[in-house]
C-alpha positions as CSV (number, residue, x, y, z in Angstrom):
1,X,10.9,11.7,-8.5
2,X,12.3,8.8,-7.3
3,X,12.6,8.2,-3.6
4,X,14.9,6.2,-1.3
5,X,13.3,3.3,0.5
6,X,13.0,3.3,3.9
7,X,14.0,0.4,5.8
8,X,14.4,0.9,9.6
9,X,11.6,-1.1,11.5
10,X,10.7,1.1,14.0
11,X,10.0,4.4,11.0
12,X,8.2,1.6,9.0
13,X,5.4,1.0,12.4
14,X,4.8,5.2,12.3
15,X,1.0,4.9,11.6
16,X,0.5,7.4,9.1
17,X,-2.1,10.4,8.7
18,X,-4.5,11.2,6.4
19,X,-3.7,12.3,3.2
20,X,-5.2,15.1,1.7
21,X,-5.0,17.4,-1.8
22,X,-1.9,18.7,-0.6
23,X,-0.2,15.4,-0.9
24,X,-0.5,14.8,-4.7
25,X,3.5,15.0,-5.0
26,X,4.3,12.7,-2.5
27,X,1.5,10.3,-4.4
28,X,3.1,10.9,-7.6
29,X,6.6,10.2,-6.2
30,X,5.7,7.5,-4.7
31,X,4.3,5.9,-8.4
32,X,7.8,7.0,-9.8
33,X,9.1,4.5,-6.8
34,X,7.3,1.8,-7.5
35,X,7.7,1.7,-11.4
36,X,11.2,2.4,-10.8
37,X,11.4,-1.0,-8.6
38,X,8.4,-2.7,-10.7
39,X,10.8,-5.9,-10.9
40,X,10.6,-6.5,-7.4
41,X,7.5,-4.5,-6.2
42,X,4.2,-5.0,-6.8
43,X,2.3,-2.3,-4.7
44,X,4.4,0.6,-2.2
45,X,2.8,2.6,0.5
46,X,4.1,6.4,1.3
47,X,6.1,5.7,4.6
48,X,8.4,3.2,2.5
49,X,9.5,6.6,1.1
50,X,9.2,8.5,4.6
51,X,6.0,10.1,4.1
52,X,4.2,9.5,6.7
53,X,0.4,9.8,5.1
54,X,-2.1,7.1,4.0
55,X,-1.0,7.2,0.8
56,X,-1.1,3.6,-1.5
57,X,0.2,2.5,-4.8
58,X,-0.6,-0.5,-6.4
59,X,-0.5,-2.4,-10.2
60,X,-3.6,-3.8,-10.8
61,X,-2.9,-5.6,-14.5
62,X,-0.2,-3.6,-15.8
63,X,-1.6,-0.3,-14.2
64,X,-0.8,1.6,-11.6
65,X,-3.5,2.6,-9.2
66,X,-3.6,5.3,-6.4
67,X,-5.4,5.4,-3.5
68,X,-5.3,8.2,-0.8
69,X,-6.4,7.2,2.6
70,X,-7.5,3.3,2.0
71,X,-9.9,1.5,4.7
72,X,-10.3,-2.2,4.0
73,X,-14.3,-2.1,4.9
74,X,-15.1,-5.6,4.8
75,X,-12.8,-9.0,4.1
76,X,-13.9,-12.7,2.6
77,X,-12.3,-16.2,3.0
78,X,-9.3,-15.2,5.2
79,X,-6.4,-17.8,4.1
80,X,-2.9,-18.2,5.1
81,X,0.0,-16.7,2.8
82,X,3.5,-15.6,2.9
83,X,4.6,-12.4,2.0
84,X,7.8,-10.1,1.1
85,X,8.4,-6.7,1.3
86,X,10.7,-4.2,-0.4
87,X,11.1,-2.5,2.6
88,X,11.8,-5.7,4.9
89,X,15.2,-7.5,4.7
90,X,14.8,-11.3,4.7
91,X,12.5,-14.0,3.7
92,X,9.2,-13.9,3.2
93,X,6.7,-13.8,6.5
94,X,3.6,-15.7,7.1
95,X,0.2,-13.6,7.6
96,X,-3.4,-13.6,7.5
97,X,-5.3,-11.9,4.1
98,X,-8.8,-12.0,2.6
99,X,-9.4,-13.4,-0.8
100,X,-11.8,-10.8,-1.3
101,X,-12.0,-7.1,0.3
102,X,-13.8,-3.9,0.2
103,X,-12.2,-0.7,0.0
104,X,-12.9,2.7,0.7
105,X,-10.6,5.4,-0.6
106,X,-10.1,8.9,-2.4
107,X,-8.9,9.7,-5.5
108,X,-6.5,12.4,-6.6
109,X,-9.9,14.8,-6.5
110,X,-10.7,13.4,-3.2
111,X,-13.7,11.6,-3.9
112,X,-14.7,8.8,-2.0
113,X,-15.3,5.4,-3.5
114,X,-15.8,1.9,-2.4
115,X,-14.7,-0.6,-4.7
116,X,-13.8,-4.9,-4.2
117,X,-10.8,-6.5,-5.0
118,X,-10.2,-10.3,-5.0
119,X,-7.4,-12.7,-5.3
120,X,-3.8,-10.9,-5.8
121,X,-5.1,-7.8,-6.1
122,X,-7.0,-7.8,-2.7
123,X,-3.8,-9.2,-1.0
124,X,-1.2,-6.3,-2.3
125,X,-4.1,-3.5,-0.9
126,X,-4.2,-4.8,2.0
127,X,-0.3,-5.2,2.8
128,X,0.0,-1.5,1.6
129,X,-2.9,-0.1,3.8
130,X,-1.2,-2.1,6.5
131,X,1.6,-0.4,5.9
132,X,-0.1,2.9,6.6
133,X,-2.1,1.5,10.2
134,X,2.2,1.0,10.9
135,X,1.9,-2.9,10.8
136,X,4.7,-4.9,9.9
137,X,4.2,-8.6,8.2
């Protein structure tokens, strides 16, 4: 289902919990979001719908990826970039990212896998998993 974005500041810095099985809805809601907002959205973590779990959805190519409780492991060639966010009224902010990064996350069955990203990719994850440590851009 579809959610309604959140977009007060001080909700959006709640770090989030761990996600577990239970929260398979709230990931699959959360993928309904962003495909419903896939004009203007390229990834969406769970407390942008006001579930408050480490819960990430991305597109990577055309599709989308879910990742239950992410951990950027590792980072490569920080740059400087500016970003946007659904959630965040105004222009886009300058920040830190990696071009390159090293996950580790569950699946849907809860298996654990690490996994790198580079370029545009890398730089969505880690907004998202920002999103669940509570940090702002």
């Amino acid at each position: 289902m579809v959610k309604e974005l959140i977009h007060d500041p001080v909700m959006l810095k709640v770090k989030a919990r761990d996600a577990s099985a239970e929260d398979l809805q709230a990931a699959a809601d959360l993928a309904e979001t962003l495909e419903y907002h896939r004009n203007g959205c390229v990834g969406m973590a769970a407390n942008m719908i006001g579930v408050f779990k480490r819960i990430i959805v991305f597109y990577d190519d055309k599709k989308i990826v879910t990742m239950f409780n992410p951990e950027i492991i590792a980072g490569y060639q920080p740059y400087e970039t500016k970003e946007g966010c659904l959630s965040l009224i105004g222009e886009p902010r300058p920040v830190t990212r990696y071009k390159s990064i090293k996950v580790r996350y569950q699946d849907k069955y809860m298996k654990t896998h690490e996994k790198r990203y580079s370029g545009f990719t890398a730089q969505i994850i880690q907004h998202e998993t920002d999103h669940c440590n509570g940090v702002l851009i």
